[in-house]
N, C-alpha and C positions, 0 to 999 in steps of 0.2 A: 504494500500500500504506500503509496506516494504522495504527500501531503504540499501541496504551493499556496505558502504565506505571501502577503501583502505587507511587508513589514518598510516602510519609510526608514530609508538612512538618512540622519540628519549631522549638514556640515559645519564644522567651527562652533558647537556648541561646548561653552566652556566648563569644564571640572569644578562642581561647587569645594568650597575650602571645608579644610574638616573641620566639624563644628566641636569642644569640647566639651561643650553641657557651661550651665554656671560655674562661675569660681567662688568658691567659697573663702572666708579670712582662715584658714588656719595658719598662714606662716604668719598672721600680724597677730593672732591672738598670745595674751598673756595668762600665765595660772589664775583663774577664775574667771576669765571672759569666759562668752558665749553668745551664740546665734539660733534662730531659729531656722528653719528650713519649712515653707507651708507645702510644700506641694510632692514632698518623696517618702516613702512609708519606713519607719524605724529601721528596717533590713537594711535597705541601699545607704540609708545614711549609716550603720554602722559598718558597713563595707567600706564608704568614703570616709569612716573613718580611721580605720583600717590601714586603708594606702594613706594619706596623712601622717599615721602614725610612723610605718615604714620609710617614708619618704624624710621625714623630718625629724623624726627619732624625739615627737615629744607624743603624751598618751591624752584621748581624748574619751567620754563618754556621752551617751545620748540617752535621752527620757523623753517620751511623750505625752503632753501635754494639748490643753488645748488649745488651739490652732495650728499646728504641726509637732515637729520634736524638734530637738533644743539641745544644742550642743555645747559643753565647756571641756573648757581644758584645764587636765587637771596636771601635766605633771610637762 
């Protein structure tokens, strides 16, 4: 079975840039700051916090709260 697509090639259309999501303040926070975060559920913020951690070698924790979760840093 032989299938012919209609598929449009299309010229000089340019590579969107890679987007990396929001940036968060962890390199500006100090022991006892914190942020909220409205719009990402406790997992992925404690993943982002996670790499944060690894990347910057200080420790962060997250609780939810109401209107998002809420991030300080504790060490």
């Amino acid at each position: 079975v032989t299938m012919s697509m209609d598929i449009a090639i299309d010229k000089d259309v340019p590579v969107p840039s890679k987007k990396r999501g929001k940036k968060y303040p962890y390199e500006n926070m100090d022991i006892g700051d914190s942020f909220v975060v409205s719009n990402l559920g406790i997992q992925v913020v404690c993943n982002l916090n996670y790499r944060a951690k690894k990347k910057l070698n200080r420790s962060f924790i997250a609780r939810t709260e109401e209107g998002g979760v809420r991030v300080w840093r504790t060490s």
